[in-house]
C-alpha positions in Angstrom: 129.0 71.2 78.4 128.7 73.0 81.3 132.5 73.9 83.6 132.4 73.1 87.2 132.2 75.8 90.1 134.9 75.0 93.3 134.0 77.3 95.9 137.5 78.3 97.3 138.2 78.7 100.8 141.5 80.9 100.8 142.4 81.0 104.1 143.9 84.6 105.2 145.6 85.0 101.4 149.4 84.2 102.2 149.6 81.6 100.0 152.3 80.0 102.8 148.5 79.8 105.0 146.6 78.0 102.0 146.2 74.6 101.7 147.4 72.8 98.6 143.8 71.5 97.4 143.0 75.3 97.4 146.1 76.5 95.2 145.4 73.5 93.1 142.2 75.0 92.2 143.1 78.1 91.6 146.0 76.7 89.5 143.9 74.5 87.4 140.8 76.7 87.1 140.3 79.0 83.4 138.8 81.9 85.4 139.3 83.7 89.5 136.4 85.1 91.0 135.9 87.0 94.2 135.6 90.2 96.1 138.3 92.7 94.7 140.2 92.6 97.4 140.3 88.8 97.9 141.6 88.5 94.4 144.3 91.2 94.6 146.1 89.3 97.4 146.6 85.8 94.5 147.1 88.2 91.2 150.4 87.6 91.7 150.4 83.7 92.4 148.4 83.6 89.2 149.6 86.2 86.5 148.0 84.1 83.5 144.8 83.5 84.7 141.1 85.6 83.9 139.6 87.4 86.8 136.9 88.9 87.6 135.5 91.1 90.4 133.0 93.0 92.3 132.7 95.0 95.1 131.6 94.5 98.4 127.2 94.7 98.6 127.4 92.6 94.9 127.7 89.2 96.6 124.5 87.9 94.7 126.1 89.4 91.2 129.1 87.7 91.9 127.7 84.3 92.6 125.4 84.9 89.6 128.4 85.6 87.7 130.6 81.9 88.5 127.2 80.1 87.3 127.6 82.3 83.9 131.2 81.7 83.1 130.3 77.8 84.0 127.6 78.1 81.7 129.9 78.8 79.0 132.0 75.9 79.8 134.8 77.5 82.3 135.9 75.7 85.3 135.8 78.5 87.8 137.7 79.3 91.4 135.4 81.1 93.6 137.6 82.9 96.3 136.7 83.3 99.9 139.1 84.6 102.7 139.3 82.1 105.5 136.8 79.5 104.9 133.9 79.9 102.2 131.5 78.0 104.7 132.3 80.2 107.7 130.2 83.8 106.5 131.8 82.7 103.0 129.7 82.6 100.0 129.6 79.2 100.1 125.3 79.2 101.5 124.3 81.1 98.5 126.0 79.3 96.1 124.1 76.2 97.0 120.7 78.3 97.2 121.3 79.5 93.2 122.3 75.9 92.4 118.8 75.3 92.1 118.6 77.7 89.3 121.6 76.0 87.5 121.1 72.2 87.9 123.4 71.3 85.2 126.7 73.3 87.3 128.6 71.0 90.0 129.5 72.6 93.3 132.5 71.7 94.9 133.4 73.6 98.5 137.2 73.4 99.6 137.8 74.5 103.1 140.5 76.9 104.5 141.6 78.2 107.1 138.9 80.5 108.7 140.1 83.5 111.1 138.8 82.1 114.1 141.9 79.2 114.1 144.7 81.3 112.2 144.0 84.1 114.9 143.8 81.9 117.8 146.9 80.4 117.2 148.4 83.8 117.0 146.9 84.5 120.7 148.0 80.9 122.1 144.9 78.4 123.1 141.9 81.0 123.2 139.7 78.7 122.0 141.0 75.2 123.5 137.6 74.2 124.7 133.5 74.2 123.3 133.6 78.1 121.5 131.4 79.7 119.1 131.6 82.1 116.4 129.5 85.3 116.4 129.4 88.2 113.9 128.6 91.9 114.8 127.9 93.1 111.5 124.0 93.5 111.5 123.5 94.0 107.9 122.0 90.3 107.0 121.1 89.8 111.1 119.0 91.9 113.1 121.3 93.1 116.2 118.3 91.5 118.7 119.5 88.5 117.5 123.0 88.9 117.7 122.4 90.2 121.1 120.6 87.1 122.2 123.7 84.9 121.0 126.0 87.0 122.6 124.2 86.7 126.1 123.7 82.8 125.0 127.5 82.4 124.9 128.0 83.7 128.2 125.2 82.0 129.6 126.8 78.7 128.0 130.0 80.1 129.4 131.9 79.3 125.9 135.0 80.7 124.5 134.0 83.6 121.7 135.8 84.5 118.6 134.1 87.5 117.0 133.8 88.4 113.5 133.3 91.8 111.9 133.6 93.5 115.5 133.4 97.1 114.2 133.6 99.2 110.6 132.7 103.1 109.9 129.2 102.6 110.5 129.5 100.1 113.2 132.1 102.0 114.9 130.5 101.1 118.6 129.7 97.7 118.0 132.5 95.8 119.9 132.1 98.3 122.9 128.0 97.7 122.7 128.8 93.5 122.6 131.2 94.2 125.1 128.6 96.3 127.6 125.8 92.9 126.8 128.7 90.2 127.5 129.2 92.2 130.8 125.8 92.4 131.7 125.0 88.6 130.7 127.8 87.7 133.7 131.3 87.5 132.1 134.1 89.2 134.3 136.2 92.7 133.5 139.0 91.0 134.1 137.9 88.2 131.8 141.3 86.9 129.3 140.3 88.2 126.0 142.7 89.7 122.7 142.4 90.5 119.0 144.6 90.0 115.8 144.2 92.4 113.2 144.9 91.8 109.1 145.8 87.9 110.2 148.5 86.3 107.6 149.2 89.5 105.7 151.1 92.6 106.4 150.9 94.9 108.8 149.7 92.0 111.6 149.3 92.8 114.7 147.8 90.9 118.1 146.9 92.0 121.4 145.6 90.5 124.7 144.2 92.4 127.2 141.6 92.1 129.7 137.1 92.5 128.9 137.1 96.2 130.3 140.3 96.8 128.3 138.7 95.2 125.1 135.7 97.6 125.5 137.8 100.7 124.8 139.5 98.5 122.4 139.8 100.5 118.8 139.4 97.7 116.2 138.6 97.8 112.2 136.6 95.5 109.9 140.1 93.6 109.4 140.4 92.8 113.2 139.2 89.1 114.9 138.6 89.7 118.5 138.5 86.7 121.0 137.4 86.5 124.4 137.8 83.9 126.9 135.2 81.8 129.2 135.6 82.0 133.0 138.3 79.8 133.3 140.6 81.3 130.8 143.8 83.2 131.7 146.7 85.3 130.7 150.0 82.6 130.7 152.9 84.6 129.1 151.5 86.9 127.1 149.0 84.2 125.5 145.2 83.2 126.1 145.0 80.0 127.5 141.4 78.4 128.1 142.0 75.1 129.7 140.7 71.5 128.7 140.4 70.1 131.9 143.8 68.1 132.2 145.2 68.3 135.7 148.7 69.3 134.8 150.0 69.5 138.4 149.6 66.2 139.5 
């Protein structure tokens, strides 16, 4: 009989910042599996347990991997940071499952950076936002140009994913340069947490121009504000609409 797959999201991998369902399936699972360095941050939460890893650019292995270790009966935790339906690996999980009819799916959701770093920054994204990745691996960069231009347009709120990396070194300053063009203000209320819920984190706020010469890493979630968002004590603020003054 085949073991069941529950596609974990971890949230930023403080356990204090996962939610219980998630530990639970870790807990009760008879193999981990994830991206190497997803899994070293609950090695220690789980000392007894069977893991097993790959490196980053074997996503399709890995997945491949869980449907094996159900085949032979395991109940397996599939680990994603933040939430495995928010650029998790929770998509391509489902698109094998049609290869492996006989293995139940099961997505939990956690916490994805877009909330955990927003909260860190104050009310960044208190109103309609979207989510946009710079990493141009899996999407042409035309495209995430036109969504970048679309959120201005739209004038949402943006939290950005995967803003920079060694070979993508200029990408936030490039998204920055199209957001500007598209109509959003220099002075526009905008910030970034880096390695959100583990060591070493560290926010900012700052302003669109300052955000531009902004150095950032792969670790880093960078947020910027719509036209009616401001700087109120150190924190992003983008209103609802409530008059507060009255």
């Amino acid at each position: 009989m085949a073991g069941k797959i529950i596609i974990v999201g971890m949230g930023p991998g403080d356990s204090s910042m996962m939610t219980g369902e998630a530990f639970e399936a870790m807990k009760n699972s008879d193999i981990i599996v994830g991206y190497t360095v997803y899994v070293d941050l609950v090695r220690n939460l789980f000392e007894d347990k069977e893991f097993f890893t790959t490196p980053m650019k074997q996503e399709i292995e890995r997945c491949k991997a869980c449907f094996d270790f159900a085949l032979d009966g395991k109940n397996v935790a599939f680990i994603c940071s933040g939430d495995a339906g928010v650029y998790g690996m929770a998509a391509p999980m489902y698109e094998l499952s049609e290869q492996y009819p006989e293995v139940e799916l099961t997505v939990i959701p956690g916490v994805t950076a877009a909330l955990s770093g927003a909260a860190l920054l104050g009310a960044p994204l208190n109103h309609d936002f979207c989510v946009i990745s710079l990493s141009d691996l899996l999407t042409p960069w035309e495209l995430i140009t036109k969504r970048l231009e679309a959120a201005i347009h739209g004038d949402f709120a943006i939290a950005i994913y995967n803003p920079s990396s060694k070979k993508r070194h200029d990408h936030l300053q490039k998204a920055c340069d199209i957001m500007i063009n598209a109509g959003a203000e220099l002075d526009r209320a905008c910030g970034y947490v880096e390695n959100i819920g583990r060591d070493g984190t560290k926010t900012c706020t700052c302003t669109l121009r300052e955000l531009r010469d902004s150095e950032v890493n792969m670790f880093t979630t960078v947020f910027v504000g719509n036209s009616r968002s401001r700087l109120i004590n150190g924190k992003i603020v983008t209103p609802r609409g409530y008059r507060i003054n009255e």
